[in-house]
Steps between C-alpha positions, in 0.01 A plus 500: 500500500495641863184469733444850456497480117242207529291685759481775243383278226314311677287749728593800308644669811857647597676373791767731549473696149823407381519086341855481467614483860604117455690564825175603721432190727060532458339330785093376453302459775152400461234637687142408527376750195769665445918428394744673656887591317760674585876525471696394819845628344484887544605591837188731600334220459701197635483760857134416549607148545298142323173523449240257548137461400207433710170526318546826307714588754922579467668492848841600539799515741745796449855386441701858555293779533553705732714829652628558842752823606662525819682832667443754267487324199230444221390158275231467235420203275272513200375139357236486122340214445265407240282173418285421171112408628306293240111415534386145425282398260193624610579784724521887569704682729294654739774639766841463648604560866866520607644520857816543635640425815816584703684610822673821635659593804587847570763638814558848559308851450683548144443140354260421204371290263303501203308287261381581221311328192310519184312223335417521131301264204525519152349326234732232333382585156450888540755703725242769469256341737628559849498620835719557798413534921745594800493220725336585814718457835361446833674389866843748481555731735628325854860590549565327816786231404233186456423343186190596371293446206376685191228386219484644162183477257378593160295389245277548159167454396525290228109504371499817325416474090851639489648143615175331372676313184873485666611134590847552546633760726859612600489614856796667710611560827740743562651535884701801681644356881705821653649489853734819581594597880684864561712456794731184683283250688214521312367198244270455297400201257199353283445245279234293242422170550176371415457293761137342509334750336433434098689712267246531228157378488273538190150452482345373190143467392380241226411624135100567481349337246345750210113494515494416113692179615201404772189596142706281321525229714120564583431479151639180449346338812183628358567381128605126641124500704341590164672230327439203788129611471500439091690205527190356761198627229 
């Protein structure tokens, strides 16, 4: 039996919905309250590079993601990548942050670039529960020949009674990089790459305690002084 079948009879969660991949290469990495999986075979997601964890933290390098066009010509490159987020023992999801990083350069009046992204979670165990954001891009703009950079952001709120009894969530990130110039002489390229900036962070909040837990403690505290008192009469 696979990891994934195991995971789903252990933890009654689906990594990647479908158990019979025996030729997915799963890769665990254990965070503080949380376990990350993914598969590093498909290539959307083998172009946002290894990942690494830090705390709660994934950090990433891109491999091959980007697009550059020179004299007239156009380039786009679209990379999906998913990874399976499990809560410890103990713990609710209370957020998740993602940021993206990367470069552009831009020569000539007619060159562009574009990137574009949405990030979206799902419950493992109900495709039904989910939600989707545009990433939010900041720092394009300078078309002067340097090398400049650009920062991309998004994120969910996590705390809602809608993700209140979820402890295993499927969360994607889906990337659009598009250079395109309109005449000869003119460049322009961008790419991903992660580069010291985290890739995901989640932020997790331990399990309260019911109140009838706390009584019934009380009440036992209280039962054990009764009984040390008509043990000294």
């Amino acid at each position: 039996m696979d990891i994934i079948c195991k995971l789903r009879e252990i933890a009654a969660v689906s990594l990647f919905s479908i158990c019979t991949l025996s030729n997915a290469a799963t890769v665990h990495l254990a965070g503080d309250t949380v376990d990350f999986y993914y598969d590093d075979t498909p290539p959307g997601m083998s172009a946002y590079g290894p990942l690494s964890v830090v705390g709660d933290s994934i950090f990433a390098q891109s491999v091959n993601l980007s697009a550059s066009a020179t004299n007239g010509s156009s380039d786009s490159i679209n990379a999906l990548g998913s990874i399976t987020i499990v809560a410890k023992s103990g713990y609710n999801f209370d957020s998740i942050y993602v940021t993206q990083f990367g470069d552009y350069s831009l020569s000539g009046a007619g060159a562009s670039i574009n990137v574009n992204g949405t990030l979206s979670v799902e419950d493992s165990n109900n495709a039904a529960t989910t939600s989707s954001n545009g990433l939010s891009v900041t720092g394009l703009g300078l078309s002067d020949g340097l090398t400049h950079e650009w920062q991309a952001t998004s994120g969910f709120d996590l705390s809602t009674a809608t993700w209140g009894n979820v402890n295993s969530i499927e969360l994607s990130l889906d990337t659009l990089l598009s250079a395109a110039t309109s005449t000869n002489g003119e460049s322009a390229f961008t790419q991903s790459k992660f580069v010291g900036g985290g890739m995901v962070t989640i932020e997790t909040s331990v399990v309260p305690v019911p109140a009838a837990v706390w009584l019934f403690a009380s009440g036992l505290l209280g039962l054990a002084g009764v009984a040390r008192r008509s043990n000294r009469t």
